[in-house]
N, C-alpha and C positions, 0 to 999 in steps of 0.2 A: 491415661487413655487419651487419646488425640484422635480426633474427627480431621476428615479430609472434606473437603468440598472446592470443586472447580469452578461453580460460581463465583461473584462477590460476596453471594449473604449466600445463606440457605434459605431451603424453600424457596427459589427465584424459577425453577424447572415447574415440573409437573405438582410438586406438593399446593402451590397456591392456586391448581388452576382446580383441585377439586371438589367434590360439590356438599362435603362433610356430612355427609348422611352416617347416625352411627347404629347401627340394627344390630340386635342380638341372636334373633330368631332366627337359626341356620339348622340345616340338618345333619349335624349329628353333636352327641354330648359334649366333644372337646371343641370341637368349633363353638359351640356354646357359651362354653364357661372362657372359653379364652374372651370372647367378647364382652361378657359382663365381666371380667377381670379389667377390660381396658373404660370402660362404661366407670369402674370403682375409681380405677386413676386419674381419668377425665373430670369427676366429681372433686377427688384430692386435689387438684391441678387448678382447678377454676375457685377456692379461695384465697390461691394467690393474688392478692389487690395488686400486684405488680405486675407482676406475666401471668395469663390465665388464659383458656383456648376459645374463650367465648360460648361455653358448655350450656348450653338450652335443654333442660331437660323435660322435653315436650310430650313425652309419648309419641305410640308411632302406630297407623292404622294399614293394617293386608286387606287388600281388597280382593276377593273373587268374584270372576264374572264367568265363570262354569262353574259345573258339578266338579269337574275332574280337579281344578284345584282348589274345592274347600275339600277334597280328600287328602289333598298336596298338605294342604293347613292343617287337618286332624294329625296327621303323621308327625308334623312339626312343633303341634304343642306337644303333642307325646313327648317330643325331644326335649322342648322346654321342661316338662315338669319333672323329667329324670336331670334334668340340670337345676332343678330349682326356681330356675325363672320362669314369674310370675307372667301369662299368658293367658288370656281369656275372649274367645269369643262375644262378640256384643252383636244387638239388633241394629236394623237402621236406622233406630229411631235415636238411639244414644249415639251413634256415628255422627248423624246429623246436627247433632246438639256442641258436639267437639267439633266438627269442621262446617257452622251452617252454611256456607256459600256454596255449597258441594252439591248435586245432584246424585241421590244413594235410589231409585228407583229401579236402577236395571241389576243393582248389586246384590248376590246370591249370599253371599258371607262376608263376614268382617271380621279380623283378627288383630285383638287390639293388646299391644305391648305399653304397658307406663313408663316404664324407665329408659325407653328409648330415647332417642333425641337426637340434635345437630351440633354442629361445633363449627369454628372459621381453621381451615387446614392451619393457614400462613399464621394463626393466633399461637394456635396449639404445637407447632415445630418450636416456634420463640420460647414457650411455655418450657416447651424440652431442654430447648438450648438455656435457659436460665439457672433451669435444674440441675442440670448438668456441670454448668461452668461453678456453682455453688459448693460441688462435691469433687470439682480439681479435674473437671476433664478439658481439656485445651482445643479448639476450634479453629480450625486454619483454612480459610477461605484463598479462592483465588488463587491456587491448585491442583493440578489435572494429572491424575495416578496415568502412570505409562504403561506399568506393568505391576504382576505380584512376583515375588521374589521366593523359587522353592527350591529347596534344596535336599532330597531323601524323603522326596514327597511330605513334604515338610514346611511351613512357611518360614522365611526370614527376615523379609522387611518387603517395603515396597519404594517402587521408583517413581518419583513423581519432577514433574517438569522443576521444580525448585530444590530438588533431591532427594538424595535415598533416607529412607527412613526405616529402621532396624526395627525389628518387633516378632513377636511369637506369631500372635494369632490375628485374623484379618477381619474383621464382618462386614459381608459386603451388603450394604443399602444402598446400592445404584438404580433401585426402579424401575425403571425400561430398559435399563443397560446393564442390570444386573447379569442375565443372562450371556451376558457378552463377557465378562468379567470371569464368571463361573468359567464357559469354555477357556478360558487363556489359561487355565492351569488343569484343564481336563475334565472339570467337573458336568456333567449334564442338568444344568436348573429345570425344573418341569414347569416355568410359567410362558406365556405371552405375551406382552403384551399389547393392549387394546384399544383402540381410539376411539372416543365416544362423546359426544354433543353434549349440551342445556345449555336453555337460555334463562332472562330476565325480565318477566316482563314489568311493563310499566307501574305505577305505585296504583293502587284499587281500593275503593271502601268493602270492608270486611276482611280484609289480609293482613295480619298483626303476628310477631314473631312468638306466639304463646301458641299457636295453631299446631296440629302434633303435622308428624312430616306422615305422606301418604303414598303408599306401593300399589302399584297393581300391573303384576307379572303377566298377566292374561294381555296387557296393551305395553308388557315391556316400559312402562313409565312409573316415575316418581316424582314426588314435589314436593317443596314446603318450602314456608316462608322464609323472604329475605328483606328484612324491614318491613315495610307494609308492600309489597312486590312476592312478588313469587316465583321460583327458581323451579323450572322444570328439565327432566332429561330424560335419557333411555338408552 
């Protein structure tokens, strides 16, 4: 197997710029379990003392601030518990106890996942790539694929600025430019992608990377700790 990348390293694009939030709690069962499938990898992956993705396994706290989404939340443990994962409504007295620096006063419900948590993207690609090159697959940086190569609706190699490279089958993980990729051989990909902010702000007493990370969909925001600082977006 051989990886292409047009960068110098990998993860030099959009992989390092994101904000590693890793949630399980989705609506419906296979989105579910596919996430606590990668939630089990992530935990396998960070007893490597060598390459590890920086895997904080912090828990993770749903905020609601209407009625209409702690119904959003009911629906969605429902999903959890047909997946198995452990989800559980808490008051805001225990919320406050996990996140004290928080103000839970105006909040309606709280949905609180354990095994959720954060990771560093650029930790956990490296993590990949260690994995990877362990088990014989080849990395070729500093490489810009031109084209895919089909023949009888078929793939058979690809073209890249340092040359053709022969091969059956293709997978494409180009991210934002996946889409673009997909059309050059006809395919329709059904994503977008999206451009979206966080910042960092300064270091603060009570902000410590054990803090579980925090949603709340009702203001479109998340956060959690980045060292004793804190990583906000939406």
């Amino acid at each position: 197997m051989l990886l292409i990348e047009k960068e110098p390293t990998v993860a030099a694009a959009t992989s390092s710029q994101a904000a590693g939030l890793v949630g399980q709690v989705r609506n419906s069962v296979e989105r579910t379990r596919l996430a606590m499938w990668s939630v089990e990898t992530f935990s396998q992956l960070q007893l490597d003392e060598r390459a590890n993705p920086g895997w904080r396994q912090v828990g993770s706290l749903r905020i609601a601030l209407c009625e209409d989404r702690i119904d959003e939340f009911r629906q969605m443990k429902s999903v959890a518990d047909q997946a198995g994962l452990k989800v559980d409504f808490i008051d805001n007295r225990m919320a406050q106890q996990l996140w004290p620096a928080m103000n839970f006063e105006r909040v309606k419900a709280v949905l609180w996942c354990p095994s959720d948590g954060y990771l560093q993207p650029s930790d956990l690609t490296m993590a990949y790539v260690a994995n990877a090159r362990r088990m014989g697959v080849r990395i070729q940086t500093a490489t810009a694929v031109q084209s895919i190569l089909v023949k009888d609706r078929r793939v058979i190699g690809v073209e890249t600025d340092q040359g053709r490279v022969d091969c059956k089958t293709v997978i494409n993980a180009a991210g934002a430019h996946a889409y673009h990729i997909a059309k050059s051989v006809g395919l329709e990909l059904p994503i977008i992608p999206v451009r979206h902010e966080y910042f960092v702000t300064v270091a603060a007493k009570g902000l410590d990377p054990s803090l579980p990370v925090i949603r709340i969909p009702d203001a479109t925001l998340y956060l959690r700790a980045e060292t004793n600082a804190l990583l906000c977006g939406g």
